[in-house]
Backbone and ligand atoms as CSV (ligand in chain L), in Angstrom:
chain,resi,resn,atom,element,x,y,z
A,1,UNK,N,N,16.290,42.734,21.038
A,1,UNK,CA,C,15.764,41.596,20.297
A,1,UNK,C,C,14.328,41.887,19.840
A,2,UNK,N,N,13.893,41.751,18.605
A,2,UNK,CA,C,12.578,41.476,18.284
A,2,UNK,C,C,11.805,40.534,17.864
A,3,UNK,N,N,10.691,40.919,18.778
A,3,UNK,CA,C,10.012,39.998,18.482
A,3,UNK,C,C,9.059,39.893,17.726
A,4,UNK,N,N,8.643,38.677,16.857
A,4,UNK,CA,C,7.665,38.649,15.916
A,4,UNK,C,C,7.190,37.334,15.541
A,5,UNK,N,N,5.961,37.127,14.868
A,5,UNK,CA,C,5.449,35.757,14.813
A,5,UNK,C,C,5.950,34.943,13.931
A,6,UNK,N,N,5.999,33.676,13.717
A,6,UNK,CA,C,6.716,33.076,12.239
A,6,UNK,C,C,6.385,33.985,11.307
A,7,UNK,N,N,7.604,33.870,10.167
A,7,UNK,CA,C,6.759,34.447,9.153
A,7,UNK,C,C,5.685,33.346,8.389
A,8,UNK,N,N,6.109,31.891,8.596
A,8,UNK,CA,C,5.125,31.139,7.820
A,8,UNK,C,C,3.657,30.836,8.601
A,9,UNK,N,N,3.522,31.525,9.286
A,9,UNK,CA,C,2.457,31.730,10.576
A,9,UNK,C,C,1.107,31.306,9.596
A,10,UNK,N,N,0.690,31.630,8.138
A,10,UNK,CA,C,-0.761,31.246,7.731
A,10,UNK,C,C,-0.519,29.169,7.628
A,11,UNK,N,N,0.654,29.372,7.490
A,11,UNK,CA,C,0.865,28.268,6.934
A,11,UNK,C,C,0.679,26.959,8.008
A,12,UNK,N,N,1.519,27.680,8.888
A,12,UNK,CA,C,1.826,26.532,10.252
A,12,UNK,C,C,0.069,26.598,11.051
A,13,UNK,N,N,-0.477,27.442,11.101
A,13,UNK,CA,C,-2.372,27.318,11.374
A,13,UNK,C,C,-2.845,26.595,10.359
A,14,UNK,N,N,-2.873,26.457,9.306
A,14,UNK,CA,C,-3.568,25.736,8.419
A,14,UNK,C,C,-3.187,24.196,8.197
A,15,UNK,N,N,-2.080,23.677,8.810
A,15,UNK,CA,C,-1.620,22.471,9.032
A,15,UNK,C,C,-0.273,22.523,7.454
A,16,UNK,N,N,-0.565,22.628,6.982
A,16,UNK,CA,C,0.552,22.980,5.832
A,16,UNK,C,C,1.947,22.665,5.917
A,17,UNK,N,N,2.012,23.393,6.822
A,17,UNK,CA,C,3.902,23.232,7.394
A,17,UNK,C,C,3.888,23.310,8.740
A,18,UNK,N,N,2.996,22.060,9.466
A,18,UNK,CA,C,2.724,22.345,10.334
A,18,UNK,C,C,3.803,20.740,10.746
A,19,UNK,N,N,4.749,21.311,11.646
A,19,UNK,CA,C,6.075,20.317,12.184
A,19,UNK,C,C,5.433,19.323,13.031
A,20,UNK,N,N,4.296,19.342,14.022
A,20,UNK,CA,C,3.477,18.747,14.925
A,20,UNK,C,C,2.869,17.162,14.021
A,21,UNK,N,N,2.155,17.891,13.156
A,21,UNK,CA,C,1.619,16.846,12.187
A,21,UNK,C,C,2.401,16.234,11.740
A,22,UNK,N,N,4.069,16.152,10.874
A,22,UNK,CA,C,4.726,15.886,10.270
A,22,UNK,C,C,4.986,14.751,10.912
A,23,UNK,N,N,5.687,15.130,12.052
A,23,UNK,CA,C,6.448,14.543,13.307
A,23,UNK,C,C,5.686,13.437,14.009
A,24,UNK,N,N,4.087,13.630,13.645
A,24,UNK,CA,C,3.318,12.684,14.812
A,24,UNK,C,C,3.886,10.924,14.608
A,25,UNK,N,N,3.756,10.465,15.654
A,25,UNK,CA,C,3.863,9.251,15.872
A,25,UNK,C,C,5.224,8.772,16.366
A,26,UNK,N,N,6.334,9.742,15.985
A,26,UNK,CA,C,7.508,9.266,15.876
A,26,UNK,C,C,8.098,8.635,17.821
A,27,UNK,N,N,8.251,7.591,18.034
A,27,UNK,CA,C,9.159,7.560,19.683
A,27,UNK,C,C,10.119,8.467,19.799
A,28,UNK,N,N,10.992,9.054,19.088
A,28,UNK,CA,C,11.760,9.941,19.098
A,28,UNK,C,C,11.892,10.951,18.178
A,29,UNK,N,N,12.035,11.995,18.851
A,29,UNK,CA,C,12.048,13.338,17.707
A,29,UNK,C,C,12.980,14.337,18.485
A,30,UNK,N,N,13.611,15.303,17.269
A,30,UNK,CA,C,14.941,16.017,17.650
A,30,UNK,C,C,14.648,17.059,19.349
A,31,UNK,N,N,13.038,16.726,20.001
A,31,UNK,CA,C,12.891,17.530,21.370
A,31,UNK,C,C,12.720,16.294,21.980
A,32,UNK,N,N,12.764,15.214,22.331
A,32,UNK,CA,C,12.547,14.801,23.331
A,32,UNK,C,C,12.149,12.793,22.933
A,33,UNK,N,N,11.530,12.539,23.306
A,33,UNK,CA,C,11.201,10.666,23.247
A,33,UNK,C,C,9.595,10.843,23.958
A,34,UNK,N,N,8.903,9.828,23.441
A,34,UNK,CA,C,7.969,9.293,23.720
A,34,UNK,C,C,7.764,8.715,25.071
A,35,UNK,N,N,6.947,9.364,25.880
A,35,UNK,CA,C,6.824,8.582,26.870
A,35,UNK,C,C,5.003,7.722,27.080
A,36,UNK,N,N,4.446,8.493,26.734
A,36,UNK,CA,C,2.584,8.127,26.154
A,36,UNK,C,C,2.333,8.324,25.224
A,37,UNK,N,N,1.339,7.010,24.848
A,37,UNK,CA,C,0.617,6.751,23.574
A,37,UNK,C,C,-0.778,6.647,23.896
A,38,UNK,N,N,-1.521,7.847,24.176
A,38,UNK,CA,C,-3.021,7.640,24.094
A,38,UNK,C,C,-3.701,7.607,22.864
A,39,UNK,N,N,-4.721,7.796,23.423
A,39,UNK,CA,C,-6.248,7.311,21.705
A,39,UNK,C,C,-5.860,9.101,21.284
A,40,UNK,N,N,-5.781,9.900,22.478
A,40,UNK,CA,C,-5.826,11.712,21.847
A,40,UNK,C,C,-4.941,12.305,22.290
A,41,UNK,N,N,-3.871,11.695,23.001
A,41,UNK,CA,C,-2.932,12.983,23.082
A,41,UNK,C,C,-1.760,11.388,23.183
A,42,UNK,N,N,-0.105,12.306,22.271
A,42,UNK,CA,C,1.225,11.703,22.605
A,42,UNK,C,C,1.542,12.133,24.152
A,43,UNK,N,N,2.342,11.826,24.823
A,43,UNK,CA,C,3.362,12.601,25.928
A,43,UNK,C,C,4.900,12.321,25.435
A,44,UNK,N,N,5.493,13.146,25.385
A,44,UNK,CA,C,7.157,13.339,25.459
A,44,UNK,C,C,7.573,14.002,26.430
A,45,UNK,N,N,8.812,13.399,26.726
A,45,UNK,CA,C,9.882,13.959,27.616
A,45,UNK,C,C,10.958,15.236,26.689
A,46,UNK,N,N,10.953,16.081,27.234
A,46,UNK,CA,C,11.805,17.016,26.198
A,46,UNK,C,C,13.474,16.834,26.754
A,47,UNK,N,N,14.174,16.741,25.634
A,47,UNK,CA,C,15.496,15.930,25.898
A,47,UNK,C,C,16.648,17.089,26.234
A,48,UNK,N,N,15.510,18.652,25.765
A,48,UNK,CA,C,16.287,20.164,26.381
A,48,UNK,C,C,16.813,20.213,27.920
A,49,UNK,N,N,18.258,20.285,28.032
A,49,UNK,CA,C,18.532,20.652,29.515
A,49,UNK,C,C,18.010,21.978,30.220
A,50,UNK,N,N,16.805,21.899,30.085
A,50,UNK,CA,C,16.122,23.379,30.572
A,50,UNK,C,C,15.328,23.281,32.306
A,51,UNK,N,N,14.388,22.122,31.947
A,51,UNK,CA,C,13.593,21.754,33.667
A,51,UNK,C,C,13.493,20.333,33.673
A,52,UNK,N,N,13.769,20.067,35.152
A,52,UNK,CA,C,13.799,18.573,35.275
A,52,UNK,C,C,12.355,18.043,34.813
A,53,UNK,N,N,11.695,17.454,34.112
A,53,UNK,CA,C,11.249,16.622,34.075
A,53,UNK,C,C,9.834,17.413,32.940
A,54,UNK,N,N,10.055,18.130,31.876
A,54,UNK,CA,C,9.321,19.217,31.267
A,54,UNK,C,C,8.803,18.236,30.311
A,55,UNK,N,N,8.136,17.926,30.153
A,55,UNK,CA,C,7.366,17.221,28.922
A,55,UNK,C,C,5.975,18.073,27.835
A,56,UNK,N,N,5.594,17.660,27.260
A,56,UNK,CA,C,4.595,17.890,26.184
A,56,UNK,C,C,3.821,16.480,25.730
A,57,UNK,N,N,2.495,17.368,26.215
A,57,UNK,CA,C,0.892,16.642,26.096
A,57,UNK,C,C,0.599,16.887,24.115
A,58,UNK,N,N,1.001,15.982,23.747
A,58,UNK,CA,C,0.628,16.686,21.862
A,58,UNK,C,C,-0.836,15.897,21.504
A,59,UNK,N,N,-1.565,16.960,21.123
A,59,UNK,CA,C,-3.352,16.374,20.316
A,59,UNK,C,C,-2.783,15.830,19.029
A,60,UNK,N,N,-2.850,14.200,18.849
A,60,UNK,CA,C,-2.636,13.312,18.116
A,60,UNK,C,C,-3.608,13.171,17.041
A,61,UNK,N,N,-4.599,13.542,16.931
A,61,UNK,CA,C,-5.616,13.532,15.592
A,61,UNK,C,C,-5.256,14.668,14.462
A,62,UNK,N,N,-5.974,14.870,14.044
A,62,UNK,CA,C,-6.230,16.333,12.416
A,62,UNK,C,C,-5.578,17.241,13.413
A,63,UNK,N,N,-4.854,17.721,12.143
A,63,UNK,CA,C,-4.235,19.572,12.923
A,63,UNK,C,C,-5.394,20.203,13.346
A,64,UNK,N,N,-5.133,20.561,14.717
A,64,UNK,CA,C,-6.291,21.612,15.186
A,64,UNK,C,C,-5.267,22.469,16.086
A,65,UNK,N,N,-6.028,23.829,16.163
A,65,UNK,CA,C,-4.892,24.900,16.304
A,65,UNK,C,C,-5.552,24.670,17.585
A,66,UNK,N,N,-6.720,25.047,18.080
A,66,UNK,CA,C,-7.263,25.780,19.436
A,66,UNK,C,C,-7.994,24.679,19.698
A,67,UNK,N,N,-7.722,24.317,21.196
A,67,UNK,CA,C,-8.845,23.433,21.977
A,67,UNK,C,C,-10.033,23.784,21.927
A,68,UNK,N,N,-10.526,24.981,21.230
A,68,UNK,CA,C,-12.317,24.889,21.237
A,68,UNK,C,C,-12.820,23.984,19.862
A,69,UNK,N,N,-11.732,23.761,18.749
A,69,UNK,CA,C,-12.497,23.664,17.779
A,69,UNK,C,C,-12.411,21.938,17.926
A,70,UNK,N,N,-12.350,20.905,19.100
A,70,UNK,CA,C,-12.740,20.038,19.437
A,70,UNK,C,C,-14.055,19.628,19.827
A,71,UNK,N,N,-14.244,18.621,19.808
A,71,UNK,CA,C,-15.304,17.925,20.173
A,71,UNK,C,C,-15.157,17.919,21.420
A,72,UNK,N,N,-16.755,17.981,22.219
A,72,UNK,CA,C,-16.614,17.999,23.731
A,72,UNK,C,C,-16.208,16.568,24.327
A,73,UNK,N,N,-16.264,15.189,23.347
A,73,UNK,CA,C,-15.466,14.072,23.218
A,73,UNK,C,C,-14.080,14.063,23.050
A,74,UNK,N,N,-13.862,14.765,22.010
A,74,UNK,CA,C,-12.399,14.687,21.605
A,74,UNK,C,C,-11.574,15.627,22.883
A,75,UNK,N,N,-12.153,16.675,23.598
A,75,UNK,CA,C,-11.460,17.613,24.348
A,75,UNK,C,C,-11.529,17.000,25.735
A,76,UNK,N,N,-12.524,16.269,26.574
A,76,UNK,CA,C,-12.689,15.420,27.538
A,76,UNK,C,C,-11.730,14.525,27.520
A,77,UNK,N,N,-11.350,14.075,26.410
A,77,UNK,CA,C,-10.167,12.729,26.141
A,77,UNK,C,C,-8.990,13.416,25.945
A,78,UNK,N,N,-8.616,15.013,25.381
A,78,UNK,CA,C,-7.428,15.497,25.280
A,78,UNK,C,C,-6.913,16.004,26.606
A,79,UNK,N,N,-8.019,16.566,27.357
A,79,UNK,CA,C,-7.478,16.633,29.028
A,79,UNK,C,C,-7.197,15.785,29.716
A,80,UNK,N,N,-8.379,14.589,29.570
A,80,UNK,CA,C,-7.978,13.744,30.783
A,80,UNK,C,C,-6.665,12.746,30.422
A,81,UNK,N,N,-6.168,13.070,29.293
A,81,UNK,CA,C,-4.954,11.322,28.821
A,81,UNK,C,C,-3.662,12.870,29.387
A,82,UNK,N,N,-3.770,14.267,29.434
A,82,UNK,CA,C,-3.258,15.156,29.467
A,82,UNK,C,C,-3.023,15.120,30.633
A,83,UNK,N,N,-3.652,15.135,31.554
A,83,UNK,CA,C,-4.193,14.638,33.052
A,83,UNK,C,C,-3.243,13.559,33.398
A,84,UNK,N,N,-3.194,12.227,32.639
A,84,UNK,CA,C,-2.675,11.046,32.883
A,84,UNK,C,C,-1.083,11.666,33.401
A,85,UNK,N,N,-0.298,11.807,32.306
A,85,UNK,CA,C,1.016,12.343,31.666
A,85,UNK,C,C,1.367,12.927,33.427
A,86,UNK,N,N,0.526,13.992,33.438
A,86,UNK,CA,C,1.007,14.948,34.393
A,86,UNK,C,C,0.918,14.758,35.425
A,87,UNK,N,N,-0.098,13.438,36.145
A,87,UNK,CA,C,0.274,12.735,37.251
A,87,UNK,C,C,1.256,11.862,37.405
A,88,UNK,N,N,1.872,11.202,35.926
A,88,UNK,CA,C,3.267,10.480,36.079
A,88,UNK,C,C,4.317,11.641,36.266
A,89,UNK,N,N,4.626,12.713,35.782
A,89,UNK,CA,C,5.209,13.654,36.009
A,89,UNK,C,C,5.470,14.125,37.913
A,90,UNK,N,N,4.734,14.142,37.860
A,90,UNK,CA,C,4.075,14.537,39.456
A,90,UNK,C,C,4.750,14.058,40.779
A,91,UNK,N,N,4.100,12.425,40.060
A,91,UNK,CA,C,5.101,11.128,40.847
A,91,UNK,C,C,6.118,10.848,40.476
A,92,UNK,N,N,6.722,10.922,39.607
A,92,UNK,CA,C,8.415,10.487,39.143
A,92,UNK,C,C,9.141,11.857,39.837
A,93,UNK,N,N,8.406,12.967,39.887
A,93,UNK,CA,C,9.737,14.180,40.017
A,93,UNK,C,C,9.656,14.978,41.349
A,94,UNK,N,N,8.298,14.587,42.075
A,94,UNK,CA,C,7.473,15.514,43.033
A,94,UNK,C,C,7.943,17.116,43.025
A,95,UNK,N,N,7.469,17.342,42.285
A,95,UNK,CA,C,7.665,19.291,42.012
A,95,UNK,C,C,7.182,19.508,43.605
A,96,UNK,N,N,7.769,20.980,43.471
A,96,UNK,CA,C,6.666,21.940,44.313
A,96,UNK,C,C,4.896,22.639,43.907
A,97,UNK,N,N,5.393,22.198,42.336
A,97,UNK,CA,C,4.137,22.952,41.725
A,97,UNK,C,C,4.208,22.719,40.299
A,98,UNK,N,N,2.835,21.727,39.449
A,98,UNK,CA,C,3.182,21.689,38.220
A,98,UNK,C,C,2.827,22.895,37.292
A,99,UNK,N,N,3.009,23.416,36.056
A,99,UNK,CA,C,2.060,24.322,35.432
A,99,UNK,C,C,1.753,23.704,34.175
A,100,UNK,N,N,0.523,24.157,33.577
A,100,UNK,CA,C,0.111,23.680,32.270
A,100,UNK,C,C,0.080,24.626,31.647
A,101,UNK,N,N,0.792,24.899,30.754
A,101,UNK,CA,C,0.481,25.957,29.717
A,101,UNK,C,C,0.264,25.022,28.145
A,102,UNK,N,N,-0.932,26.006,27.489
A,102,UNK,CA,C,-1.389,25.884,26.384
A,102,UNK,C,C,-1.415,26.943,25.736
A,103,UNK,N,N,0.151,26.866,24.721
A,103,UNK,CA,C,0.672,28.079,24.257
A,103,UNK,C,C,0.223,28.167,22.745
A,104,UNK,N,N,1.165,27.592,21.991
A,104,UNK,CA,C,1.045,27.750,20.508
A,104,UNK,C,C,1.239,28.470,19.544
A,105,UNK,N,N,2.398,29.478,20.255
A,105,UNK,CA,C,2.573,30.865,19.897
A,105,UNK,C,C,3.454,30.536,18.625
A,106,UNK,N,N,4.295,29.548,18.572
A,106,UNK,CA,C,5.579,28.739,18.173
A,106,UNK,C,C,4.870,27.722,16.863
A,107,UNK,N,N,4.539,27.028,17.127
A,107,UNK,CA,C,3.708,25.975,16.790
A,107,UNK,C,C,2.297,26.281,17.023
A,108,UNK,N,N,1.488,26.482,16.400
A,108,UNK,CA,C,-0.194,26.506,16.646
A,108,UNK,C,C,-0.285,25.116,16.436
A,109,UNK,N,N,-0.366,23.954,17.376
A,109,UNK,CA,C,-0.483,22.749,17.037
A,109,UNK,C,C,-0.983,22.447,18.232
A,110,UNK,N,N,-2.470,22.372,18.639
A,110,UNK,CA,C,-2.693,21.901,19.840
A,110,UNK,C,C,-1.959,20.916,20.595
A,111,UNK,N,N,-1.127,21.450,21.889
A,111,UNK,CA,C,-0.630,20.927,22.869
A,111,UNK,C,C,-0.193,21.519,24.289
A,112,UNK,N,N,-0.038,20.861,24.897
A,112,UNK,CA,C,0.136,21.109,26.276
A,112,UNK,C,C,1.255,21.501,26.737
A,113,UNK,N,N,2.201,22.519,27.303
A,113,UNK,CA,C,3.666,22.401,28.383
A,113,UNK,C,C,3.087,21.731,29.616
A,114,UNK,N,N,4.050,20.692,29.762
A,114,UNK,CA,C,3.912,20.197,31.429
A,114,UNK,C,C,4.977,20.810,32.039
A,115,UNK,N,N,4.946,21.869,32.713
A,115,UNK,CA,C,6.418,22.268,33.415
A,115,UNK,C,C,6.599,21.846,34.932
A,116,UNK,N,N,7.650,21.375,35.673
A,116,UNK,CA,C,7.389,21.640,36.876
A,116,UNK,C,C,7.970,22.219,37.647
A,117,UNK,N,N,7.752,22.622,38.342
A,117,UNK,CA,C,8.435,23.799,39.320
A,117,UNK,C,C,9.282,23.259,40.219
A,118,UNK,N,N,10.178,23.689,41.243
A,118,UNK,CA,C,10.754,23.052,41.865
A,118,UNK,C,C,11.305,24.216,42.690
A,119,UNK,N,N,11.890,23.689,44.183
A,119,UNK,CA,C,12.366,24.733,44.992
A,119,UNK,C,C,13.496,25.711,44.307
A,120,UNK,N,N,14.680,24.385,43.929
A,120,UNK,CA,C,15.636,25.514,43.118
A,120,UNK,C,C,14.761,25.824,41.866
A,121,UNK,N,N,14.426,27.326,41.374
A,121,UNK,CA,C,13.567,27.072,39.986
A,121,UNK,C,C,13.797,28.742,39.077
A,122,UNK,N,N,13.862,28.517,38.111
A,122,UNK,CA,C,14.704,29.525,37.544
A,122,UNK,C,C,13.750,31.031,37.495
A,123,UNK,N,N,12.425,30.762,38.187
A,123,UNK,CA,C,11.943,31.978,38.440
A,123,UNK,C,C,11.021,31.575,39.032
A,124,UNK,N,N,10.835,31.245,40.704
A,124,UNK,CA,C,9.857,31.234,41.860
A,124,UNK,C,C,8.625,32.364,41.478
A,125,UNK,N,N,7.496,31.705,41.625
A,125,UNK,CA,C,6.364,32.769,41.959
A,125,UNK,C,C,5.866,32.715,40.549
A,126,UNK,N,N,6.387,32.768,39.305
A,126,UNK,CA,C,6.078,33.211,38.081
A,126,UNK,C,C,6.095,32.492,36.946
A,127,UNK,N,N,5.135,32.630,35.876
A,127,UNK,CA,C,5.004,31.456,34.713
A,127,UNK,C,C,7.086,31.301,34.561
A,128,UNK,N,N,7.514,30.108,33.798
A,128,UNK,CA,C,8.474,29.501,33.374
A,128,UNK,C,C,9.075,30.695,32.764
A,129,UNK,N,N,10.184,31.270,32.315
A,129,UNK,CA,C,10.734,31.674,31.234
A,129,UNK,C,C,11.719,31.008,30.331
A,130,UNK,N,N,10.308,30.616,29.431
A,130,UNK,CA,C,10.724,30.567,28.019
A,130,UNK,C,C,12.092,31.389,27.230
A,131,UNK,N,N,13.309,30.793,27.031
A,131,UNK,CA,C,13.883,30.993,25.908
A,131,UNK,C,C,13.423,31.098,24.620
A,132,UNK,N,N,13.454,32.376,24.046
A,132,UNK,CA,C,13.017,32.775,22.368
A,132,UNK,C,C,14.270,32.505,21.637
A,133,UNK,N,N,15.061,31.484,21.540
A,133,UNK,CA,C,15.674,31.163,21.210
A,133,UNK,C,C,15.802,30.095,19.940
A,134,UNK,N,N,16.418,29.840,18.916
A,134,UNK,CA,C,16.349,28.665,18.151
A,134,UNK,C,C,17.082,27.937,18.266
A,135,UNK,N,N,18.732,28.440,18.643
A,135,UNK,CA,C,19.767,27.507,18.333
A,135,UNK,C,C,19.522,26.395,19.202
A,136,UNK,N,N,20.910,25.211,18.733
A,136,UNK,CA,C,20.727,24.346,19.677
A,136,UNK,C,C,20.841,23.757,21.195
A,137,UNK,N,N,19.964,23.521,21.880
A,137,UNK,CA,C,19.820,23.914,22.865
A,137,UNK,C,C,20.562,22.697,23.709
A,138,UNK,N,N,21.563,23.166,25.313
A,138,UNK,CA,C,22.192,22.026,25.614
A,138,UNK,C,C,21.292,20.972,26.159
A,139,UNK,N,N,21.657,19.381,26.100
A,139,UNK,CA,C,20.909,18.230,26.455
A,139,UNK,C,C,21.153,17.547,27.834
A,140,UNK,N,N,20.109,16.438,27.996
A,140,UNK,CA,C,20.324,16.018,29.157
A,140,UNK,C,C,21.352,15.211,28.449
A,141,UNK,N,N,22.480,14.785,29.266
A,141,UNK,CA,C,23.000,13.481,28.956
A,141,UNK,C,C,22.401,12.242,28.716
A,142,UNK,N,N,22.265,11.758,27.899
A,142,UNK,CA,C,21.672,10.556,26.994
A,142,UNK,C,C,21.084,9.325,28.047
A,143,UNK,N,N,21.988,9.168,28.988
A,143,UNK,CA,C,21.455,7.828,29.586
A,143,UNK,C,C,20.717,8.281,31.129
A,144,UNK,N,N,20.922,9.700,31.500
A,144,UNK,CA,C,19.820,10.092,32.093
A,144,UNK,C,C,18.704,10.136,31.981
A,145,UNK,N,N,18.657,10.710,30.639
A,145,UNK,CA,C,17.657,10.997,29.762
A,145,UNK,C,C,16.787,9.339,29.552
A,146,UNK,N,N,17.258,8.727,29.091
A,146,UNK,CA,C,16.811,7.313,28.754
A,146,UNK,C,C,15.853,6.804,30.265
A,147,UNK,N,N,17.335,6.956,30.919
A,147,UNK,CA,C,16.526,6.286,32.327
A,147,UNK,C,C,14.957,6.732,32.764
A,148,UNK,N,N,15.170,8.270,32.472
A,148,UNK,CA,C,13.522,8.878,32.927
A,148,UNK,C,C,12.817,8.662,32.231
A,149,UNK,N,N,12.890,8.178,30.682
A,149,UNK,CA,C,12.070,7.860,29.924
A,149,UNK,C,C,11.472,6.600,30.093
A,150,UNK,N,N,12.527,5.789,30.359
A,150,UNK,CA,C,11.817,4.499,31.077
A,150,UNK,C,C,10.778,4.534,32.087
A,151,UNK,N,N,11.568,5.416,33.241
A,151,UNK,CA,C,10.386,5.304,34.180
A,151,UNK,C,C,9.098,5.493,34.244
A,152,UNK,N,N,8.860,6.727,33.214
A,152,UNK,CA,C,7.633,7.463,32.684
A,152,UNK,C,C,6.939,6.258,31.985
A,153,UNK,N,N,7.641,5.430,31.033
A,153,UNK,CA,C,7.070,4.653,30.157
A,153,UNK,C,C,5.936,3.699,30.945
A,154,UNK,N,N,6.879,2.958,32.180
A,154,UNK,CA,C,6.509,2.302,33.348
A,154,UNK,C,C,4.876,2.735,33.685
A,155,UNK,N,N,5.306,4.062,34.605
A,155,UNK,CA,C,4.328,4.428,34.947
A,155,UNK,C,C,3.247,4.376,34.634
A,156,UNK,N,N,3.564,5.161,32.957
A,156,UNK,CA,C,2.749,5.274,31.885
A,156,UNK,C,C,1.499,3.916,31.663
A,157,UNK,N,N,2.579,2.927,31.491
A,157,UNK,CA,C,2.201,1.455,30.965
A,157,UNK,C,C,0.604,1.256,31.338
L,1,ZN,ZN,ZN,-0.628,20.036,13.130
């Protein structure tokens, strides 16, 4: 398999065709549902049957690719509502261990992976492995799915 960056890669940095921006605001989108609505960051639940309880911290203002080119305001408020998310995470699922990754390899769209780890876990000791994959990926069943979204919402509230 090879690997390589989008090809629309100037495009998706420059906000252009950038899916993050497009998508903002929506409660539901083809990865997952809304679970937080802060002043600087969304939270979603990702609706991928991949890890129990995997969500995404998304920076809700102007396309910005990299957390430096924030304000030490705007980045204080993108961690700590980031922060929020991942203590409801925390408490709804009690991992063994959460991780934050701030990737963007995919999307240059400032945001967060909330992953969490767990005893059974598809690779102990070591960052998540990511599927480089596009197709479609299998789901939680719908009213599972719903239910945790509720709870998060709760929490959230
Ligand atoms: Zn964007």
């Amino acid at each position: 398999m090879t690997h390589h960056w989008p090809e629309n890669w100037a495009a998706l940095v420059s906000g252009e065709e950038c899916d993050f921006c497009q998508g903002m605001g929506q409660d539901r989108n083809p990865y997952g549902a809304r679970i937080f609505e802060g002043r600087y960051v969304d939270g979603y639940l990702q609706s991928a049957k991949m890890q129990t309880g995997y969500s995404l911290a998304i920076w809700k203002g102007r396309h910005v690719v990299e957390p430096t080119e924030l304000t030490d305001e705007e980045a204080a408020g993108y961690w700590l509502e980031t922060l929020r998310v991942a203590r409801a995470i925390i408490a709804v699922y009690q991992p063994l261990k959460l991780n934050y990754e701030t990737l963007g390899n995919t999307s240059p769209h400032l945001h967060t992976h909330l992953l969490p780890r767990y005893v059974e876990d598809p690779r102990p000791g070591q960052p998540f492995p990511f599927l480089a994959s596009d197709g479609p990926k299998p789901q939680i069943p719908e009213q599972r799915f719903l239910a945790e979204v509720r709870t998060l919402r709760e929490r959230l509230a």
